[in-house]
C-alpha positions in Angstrom: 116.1 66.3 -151.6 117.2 69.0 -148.7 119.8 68.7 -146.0 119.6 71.9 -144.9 117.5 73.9 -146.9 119.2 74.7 -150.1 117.4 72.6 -152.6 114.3 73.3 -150.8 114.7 77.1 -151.4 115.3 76.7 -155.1 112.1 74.2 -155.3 109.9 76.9 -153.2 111.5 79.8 -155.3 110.0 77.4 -158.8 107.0 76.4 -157.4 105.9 80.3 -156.3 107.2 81.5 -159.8 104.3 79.2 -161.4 101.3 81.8 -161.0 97.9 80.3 -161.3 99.3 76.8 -161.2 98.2 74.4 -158.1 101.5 73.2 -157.2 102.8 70.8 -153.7 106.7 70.6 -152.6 107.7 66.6 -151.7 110.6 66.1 -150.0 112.7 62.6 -150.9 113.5 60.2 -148.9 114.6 56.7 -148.2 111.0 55.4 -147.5 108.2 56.6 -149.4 104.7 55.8 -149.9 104.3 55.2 -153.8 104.8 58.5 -156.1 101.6 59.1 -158.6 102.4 60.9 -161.9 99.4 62.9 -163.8 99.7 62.9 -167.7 100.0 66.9 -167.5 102.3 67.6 -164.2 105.2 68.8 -164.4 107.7 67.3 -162.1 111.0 69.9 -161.1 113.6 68.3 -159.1 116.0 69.7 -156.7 118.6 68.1 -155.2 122.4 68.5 -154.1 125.6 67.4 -155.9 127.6 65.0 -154.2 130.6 64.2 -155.4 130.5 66.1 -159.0 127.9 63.6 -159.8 124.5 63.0 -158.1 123.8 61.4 -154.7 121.9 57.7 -154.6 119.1 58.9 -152.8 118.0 60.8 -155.6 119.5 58.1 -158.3 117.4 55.4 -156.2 114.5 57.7 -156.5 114.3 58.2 -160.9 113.8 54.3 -160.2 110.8 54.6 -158.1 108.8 57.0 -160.2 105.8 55.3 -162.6 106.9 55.5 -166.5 106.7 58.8 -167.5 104.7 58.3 -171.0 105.9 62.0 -172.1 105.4 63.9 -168.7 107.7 67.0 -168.4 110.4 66.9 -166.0 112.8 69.8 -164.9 116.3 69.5 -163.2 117.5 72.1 -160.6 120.4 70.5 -159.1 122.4 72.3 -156.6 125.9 73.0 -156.3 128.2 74.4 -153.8 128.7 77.9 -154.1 130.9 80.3 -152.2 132.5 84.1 -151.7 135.8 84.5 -150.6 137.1 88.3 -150.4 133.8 89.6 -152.4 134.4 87.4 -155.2 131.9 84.9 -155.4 133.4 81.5 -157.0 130.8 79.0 -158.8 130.3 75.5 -157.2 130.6 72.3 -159.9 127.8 70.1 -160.6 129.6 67.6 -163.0 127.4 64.9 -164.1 124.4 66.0 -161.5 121.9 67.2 -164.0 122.1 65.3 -167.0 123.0 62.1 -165.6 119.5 62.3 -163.9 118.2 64.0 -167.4 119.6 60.6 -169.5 117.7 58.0 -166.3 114.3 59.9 -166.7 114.5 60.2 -170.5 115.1 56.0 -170.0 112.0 56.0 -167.8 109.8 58.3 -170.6 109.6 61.3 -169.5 110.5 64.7 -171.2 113.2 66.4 -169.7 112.6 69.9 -170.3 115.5 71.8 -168.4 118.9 71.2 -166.4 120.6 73.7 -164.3 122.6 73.9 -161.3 121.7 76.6 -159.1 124.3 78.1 -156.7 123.9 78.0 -153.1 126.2 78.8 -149.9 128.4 75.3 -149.4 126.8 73.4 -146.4 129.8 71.0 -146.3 130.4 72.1 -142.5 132.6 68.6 -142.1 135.5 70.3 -143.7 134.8 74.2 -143.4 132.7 76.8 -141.3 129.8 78.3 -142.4 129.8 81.0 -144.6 129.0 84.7 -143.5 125.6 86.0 -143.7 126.5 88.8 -146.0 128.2 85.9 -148.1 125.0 83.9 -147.6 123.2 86.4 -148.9 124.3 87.3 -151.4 124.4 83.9 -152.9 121.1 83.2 -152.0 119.7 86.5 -153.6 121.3 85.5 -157.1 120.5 81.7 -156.8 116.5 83.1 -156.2 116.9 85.6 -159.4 118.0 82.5 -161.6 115.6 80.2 -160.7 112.8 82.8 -161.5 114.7 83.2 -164.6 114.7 79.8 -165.3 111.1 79.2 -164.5 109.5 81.9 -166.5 111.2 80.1 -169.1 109.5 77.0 -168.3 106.3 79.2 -167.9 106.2 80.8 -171.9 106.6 77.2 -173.5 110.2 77.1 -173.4 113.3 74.8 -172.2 116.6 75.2 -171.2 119.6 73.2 -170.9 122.6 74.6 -169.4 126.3 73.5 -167.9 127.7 71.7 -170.6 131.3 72.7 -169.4 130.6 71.5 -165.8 129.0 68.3 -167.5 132.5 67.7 -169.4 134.7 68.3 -166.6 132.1 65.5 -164.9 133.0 63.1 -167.4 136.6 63.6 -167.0 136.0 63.1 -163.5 134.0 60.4 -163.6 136.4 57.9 -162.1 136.2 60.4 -159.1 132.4 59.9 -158.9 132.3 56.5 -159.0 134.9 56.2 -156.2 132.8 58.6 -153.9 129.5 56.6 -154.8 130.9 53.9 -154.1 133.3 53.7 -151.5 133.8 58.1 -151.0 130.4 58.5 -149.1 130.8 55.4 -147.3 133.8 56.8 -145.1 132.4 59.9 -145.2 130.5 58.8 -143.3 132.1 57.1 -140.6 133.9 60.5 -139.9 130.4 61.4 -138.1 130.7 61.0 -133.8 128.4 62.5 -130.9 130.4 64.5 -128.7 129.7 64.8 -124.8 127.5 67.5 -125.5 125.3 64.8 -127.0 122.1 64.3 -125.0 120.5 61.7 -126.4 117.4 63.0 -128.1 117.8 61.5 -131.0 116.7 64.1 -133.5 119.3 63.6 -136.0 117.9 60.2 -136.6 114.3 61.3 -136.8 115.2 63.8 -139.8 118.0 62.0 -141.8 116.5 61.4 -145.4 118.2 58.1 -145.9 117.5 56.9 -142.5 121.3 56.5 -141.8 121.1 57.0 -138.3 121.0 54.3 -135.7 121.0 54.9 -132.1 123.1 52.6 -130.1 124.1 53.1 -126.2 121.7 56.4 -126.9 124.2 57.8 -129.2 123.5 58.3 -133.2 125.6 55.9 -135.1 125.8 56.4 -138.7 125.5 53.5 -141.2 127.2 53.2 -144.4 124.3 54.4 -146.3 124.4 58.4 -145.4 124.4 60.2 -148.0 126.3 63.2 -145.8 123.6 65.6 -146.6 124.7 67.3 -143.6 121.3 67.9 -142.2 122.3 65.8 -138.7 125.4 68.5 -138.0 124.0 71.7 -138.7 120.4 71.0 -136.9 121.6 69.1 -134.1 120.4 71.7 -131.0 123.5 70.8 -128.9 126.1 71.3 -131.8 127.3 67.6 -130.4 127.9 66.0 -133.8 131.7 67.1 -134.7 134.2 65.7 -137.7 137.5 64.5 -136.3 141.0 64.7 -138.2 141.7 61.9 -136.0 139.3 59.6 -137.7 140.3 60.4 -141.0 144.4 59.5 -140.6 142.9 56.4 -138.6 141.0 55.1 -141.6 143.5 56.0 -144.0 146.1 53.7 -142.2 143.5 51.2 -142.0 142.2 50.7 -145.5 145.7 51.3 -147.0 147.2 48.3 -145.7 147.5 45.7 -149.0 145.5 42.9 -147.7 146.4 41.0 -150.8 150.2 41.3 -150.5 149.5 39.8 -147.0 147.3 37.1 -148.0 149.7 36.4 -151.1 152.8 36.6 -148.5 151.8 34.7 -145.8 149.2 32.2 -147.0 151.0 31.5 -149.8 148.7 30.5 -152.4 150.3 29.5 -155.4 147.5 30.9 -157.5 147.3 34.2 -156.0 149.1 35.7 -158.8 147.1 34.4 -161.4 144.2 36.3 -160.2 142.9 39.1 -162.4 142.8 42.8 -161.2 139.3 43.1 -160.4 139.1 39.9 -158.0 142.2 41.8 -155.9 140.1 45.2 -156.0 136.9 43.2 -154.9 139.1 41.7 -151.9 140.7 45.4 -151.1 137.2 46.8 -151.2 135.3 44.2 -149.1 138.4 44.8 -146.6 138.2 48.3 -146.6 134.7 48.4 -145.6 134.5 45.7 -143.1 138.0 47.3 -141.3 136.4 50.6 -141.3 133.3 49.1 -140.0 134.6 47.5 -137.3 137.2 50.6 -135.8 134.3 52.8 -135.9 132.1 50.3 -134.0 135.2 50.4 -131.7 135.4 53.7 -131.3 131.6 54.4 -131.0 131.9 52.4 -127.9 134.7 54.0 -126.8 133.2 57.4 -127.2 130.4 56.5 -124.5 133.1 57.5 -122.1 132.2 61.0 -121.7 135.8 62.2 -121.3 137.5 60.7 -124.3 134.3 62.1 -126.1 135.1 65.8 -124.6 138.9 65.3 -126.1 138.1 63.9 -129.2 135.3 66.8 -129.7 138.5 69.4 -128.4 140.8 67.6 -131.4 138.2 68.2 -133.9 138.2 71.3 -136.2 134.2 71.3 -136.5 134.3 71.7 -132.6 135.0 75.7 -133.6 132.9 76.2 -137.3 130.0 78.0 -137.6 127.3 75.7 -138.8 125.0 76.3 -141.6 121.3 76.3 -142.1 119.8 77.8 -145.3 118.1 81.3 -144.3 114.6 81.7 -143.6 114.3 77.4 -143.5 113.0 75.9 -140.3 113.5 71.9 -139.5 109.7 71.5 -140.1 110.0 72.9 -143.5 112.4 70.1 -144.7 112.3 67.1 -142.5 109.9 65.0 -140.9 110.2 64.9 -137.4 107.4 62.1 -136.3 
């Protein structure tokens, strides 16, 4: 599962480490024609870490394969590395790899590794792209380990590293189920075409979870994205920005109490009597459907060419320097018939 190329990298850099093995890369996505499982594959997954945790595509995915009946599985998830001032600082996978290890072990199979791999942070929504000496250097050592790593897999053994990162998941595991399952969502909606846009519609084409809608001939992204980032940094016009704006706008939005209103001014007698969760099933189903509807708002809004060109202005992404993973062209990674 590749955005931009990282995850594709470390599955190429595996899968040309196996010498004298016939092996075929696969990317995952939303829709897709019914996986087939030999008794003596080895299946190696790559994928990003979303949230310290890993994304649904690829949770929605363990789900799909056949029942594994002992077939050997390895787990190469990736996680956001970065180099500030020559020091190169780890990313932090969390639960990312052994939460998908503990599904496939469910489904049968035999998990036989779990490690993150480091690669550059493509997280262009909130900062620039890194420097291609910094790139470089992260890539270099990301190749090295997974060659490490697959050797290993290679002479009979297995590996499982990360068990500090997968602590420090747990402990954050109220943080990961908040991003799955509202965190993303928003995310999300952060996503506008400026007036560079032109229409041609190829960050719907390429979007693994098929997000992308295009309304007014403008991409309008759905609550499903899984902010893989592969729409921003491959869009040939550099149209799709991330506005501040957007973000204070929601934050208003969904932090108004709806159930102190409804209590206050309805003035059901039962309200109080209503357990925790019911309240936080009406705060969430609020959230959601206010969100929903600003955003359709302002995707409307947008169309207007000049309000687009200011909003874009307003928006720090407007000035970052995207990211695509070196040596990875759009055909490598995404379908684009």
């Amino acid at each position: 599962m590749s955005g931009t190329g990282n995850s594709y990298k470390v599955a190429k850099w595996f899968s040309e480490s196996m010498e004298g093995i016939h092996t075929g890369l696969h990317q995952i996505r939303e829709q897709q024609a019914t996986v087939t499982v030999g008794d003596n594959d080895l299946l190696v997954f790559s994928y990003p870490t979303h949230g310290f945790t890993a994304p649904w595509l690829m949770i929605k995915y363990i789900f799909r394969l056949p029942a594994g009946n002992g077939v050997h599985a390895v787990l190469l998830p990736t996680r956001a590395g970065t180099r500030i001032l020559g020091l190169s600082l780890p990313g932090m996978e969390g639960t990312a790899g052994y939460l998908i290890a503990v599904l496939l072990w469910l489904r049968g199979y035999k998990v036989r590794g779990v490690a993150a791999i480091d690669m550059p942070s493509n997280w262009t929504a909130l900062h620039w792209g890194l420097s291609d000496k910094n790139v470089k250097v992260i890539v270099d050592r990301g190749e090295q380990k997974v060659k490490r790593l697959a050797q290993t897999i290679a002479l009979g053994r297995s590996f499982y590293n990360g068990f500090i990162p997968l602590v420090l998941g747990v402990l954050l595991a109220g943080v990961s189920f908040g991003y799955l399952i509202i965190g993303q969502m928003l995310l999300a909606k952060l996503f506008f075409a400026s007036d560079k846009c032109n229409g041609c519609s190829l960050c719907k084409q390429i979007c693994p979870k098929q997000s992308i809608q295009m309304l007014g001939n403008k991409p309008y992204w759905t609550y499903s994205c899984d902010s893989c980032m592969a729409c921003m940094n491959f869009c040939p016009q550099q149209a799709i920005q991330v506005s501040p704006f957007t973000l204070f706008l929601y934050n208003y939005i969904g932090t108004i109490p709806v159930y102190f209103w409804i209590s206050g001014n309805l003035g059901w007698s039962f309200i109080g009597q209503l357990p925790g969760s019911i309240w936080f099933l009406i705060q969430y189903v609020y959230i959601l459907s206010s969100v929903a509807l600003m955003y359709r708002l302002l995707h409307h809004v947008l169309r207007i060419k000049p309000l687009a060109a200011l909003l874009s202005a307003l928006s720090h992404t407007k000035y970052f320097r995207r990211y695509k993973s070196p040596g990875v062209s759009l055909g490598n990674i995404h379908r684009t018939d």
